[in-house]
C-alpha positions as MATLAB code, in Angstrom:
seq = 'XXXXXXXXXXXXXXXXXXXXXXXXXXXXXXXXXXXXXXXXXXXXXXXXXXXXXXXXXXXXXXXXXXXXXXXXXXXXXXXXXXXXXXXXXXXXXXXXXXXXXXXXXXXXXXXXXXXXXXXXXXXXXXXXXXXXXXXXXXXXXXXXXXXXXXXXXXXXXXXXXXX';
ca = [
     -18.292  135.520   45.618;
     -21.325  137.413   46.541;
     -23.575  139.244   44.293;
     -21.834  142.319   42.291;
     -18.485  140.969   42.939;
     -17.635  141.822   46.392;
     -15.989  139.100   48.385;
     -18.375  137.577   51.619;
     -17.133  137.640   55.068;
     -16.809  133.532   55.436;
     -14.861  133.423   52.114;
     -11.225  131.875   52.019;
      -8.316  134.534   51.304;
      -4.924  132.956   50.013;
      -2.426  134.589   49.406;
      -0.300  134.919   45.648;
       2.854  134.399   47.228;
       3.557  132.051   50.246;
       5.467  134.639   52.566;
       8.813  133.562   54.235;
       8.661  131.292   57.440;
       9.534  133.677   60.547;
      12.346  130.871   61.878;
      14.201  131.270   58.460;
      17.468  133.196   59.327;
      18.765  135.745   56.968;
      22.659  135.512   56.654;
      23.151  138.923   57.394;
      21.047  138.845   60.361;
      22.188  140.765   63.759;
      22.793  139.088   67.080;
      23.413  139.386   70.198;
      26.243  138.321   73.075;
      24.993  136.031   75.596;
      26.643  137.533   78.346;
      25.886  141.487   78.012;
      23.875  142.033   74.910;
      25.835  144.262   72.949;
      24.808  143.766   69.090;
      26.957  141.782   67.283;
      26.537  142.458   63.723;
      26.976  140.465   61.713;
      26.405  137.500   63.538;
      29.271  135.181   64.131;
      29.816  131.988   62.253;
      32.099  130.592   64.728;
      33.088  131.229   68.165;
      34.810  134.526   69.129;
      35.157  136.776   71.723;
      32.687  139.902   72.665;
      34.049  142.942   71.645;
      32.284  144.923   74.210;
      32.776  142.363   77.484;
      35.328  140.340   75.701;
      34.081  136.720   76.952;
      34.291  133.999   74.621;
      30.965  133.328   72.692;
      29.856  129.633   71.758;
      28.185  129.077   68.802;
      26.909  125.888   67.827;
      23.733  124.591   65.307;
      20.560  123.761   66.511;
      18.039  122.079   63.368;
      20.184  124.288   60.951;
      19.955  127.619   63.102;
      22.390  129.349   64.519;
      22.473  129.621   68.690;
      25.521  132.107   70.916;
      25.951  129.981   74.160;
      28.220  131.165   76.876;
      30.849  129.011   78.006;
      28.752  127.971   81.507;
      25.967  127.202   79.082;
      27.620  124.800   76.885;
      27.945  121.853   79.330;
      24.207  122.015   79.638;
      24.174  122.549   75.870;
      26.145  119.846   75.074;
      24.761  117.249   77.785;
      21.513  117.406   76.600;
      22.359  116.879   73.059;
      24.236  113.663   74.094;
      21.019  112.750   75.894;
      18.852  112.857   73.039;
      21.710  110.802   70.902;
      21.636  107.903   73.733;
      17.501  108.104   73.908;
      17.307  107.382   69.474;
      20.396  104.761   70.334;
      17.647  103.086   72.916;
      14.278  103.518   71.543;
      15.675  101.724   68.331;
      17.443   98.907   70.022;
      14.543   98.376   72.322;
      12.132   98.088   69.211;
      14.666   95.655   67.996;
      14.912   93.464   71.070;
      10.579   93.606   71.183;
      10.223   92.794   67.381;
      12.172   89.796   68.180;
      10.713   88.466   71.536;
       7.047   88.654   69.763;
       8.803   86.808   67.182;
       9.128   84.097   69.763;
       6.152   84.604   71.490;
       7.299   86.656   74.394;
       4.494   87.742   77.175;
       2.452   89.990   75.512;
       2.028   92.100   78.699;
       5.759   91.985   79.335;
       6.056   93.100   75.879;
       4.129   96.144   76.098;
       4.755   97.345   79.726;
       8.768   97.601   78.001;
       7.037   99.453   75.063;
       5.673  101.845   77.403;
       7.871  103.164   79.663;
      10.700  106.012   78.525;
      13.827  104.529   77.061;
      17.130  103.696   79.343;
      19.709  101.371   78.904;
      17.807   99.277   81.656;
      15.047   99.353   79.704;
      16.615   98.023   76.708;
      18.771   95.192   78.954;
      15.242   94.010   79.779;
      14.259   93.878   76.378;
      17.063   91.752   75.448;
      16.407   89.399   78.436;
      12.960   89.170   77.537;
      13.962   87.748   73.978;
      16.415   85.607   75.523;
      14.377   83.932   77.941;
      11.384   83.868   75.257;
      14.002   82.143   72.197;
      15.033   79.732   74.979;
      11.820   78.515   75.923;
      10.527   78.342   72.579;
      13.802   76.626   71.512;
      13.375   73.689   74.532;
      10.037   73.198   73.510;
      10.710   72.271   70.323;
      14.216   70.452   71.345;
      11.579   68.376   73.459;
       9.149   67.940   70.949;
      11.745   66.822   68.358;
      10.536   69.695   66.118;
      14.218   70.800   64.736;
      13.110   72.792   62.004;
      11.438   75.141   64.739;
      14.895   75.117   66.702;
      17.039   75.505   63.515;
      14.367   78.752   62.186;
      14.309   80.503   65.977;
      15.860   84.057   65.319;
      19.013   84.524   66.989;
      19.393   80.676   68.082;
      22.973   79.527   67.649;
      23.401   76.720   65.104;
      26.080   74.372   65.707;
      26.720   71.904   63.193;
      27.595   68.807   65.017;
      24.382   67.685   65.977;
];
């Protein structure tokens, strides 16, 4: 605060309240059809047909909003969400198979060029066969160094019990 109370231009204003976030949708929020834009009010909570060009509206959820889709739209729609559901599947099973082969001393390098490039299912096939071949080396080393503690302790080493 300056002198006499008035505010100076470089001081912080917050407000009382904290005002609603633009994204939040009111439930009896207005819409409108995908295909010719006709108002649909209120929205529609599942999928119907236009009342002015009477083609079938889509609606699906997108992070808890609601989205109108045409028909055409929802192969796109619904291909891209399966895409992002196999690309989680992968990037968590390829930081599986990677925690594992540094477990076992896997090629660093190796080990990060996987890290790096965007998940695929080729991606994570390579991660597993770098852990594979890593475990087996590490487990043959330590077969031929008579180290079986090492053998019996490698993660995901079969144990069979007539040694």
């Amino acid at each position: 605060m300056a002198a006499g109370g008035a505010t100076s231009d470089s001081e912080i204003v917050v407000p009382d309240e904290p005002r609603a976030t633009p994204t939040a949708e009111r439930r009896d929020a207005a819409a409108a059809c995908p295909y010719c834009g006709a108002l649909l009010d209120p929205a529609p909570e599942r999928g119907r047909l236009c009342p002015r060009c009477r083609r079938r509206i889509v609606v699906r959820r997108v992070d808890g909003r609601r989205v109108l889709l045409t028909q055409e739209a929802l192969d796109v729609f619904e291909a891209e969400r399966d895409r992002e559901t196999k690309e989680r599947t992968w990037t968590r099973e390829r930081r599986r198979w990677l925690a594992l082969a540094k477990g076992v001393s896997a090629r660093v390098n190796r080990v990060a060029r996987l890290g790096a490039v965007p998940p695929s299912e080729a991606v994570v096939v390579a991660s597993r066969d770098l852990y594979l071949a890593a475990a087996e080396r590490a487990v043959r080393t330590a077969r031929r160094d008579k180290r079986w503690d090492q053998v019996a302790s490698t993660p995901g080493t079969v144990r069979s019990s007539g040694m």
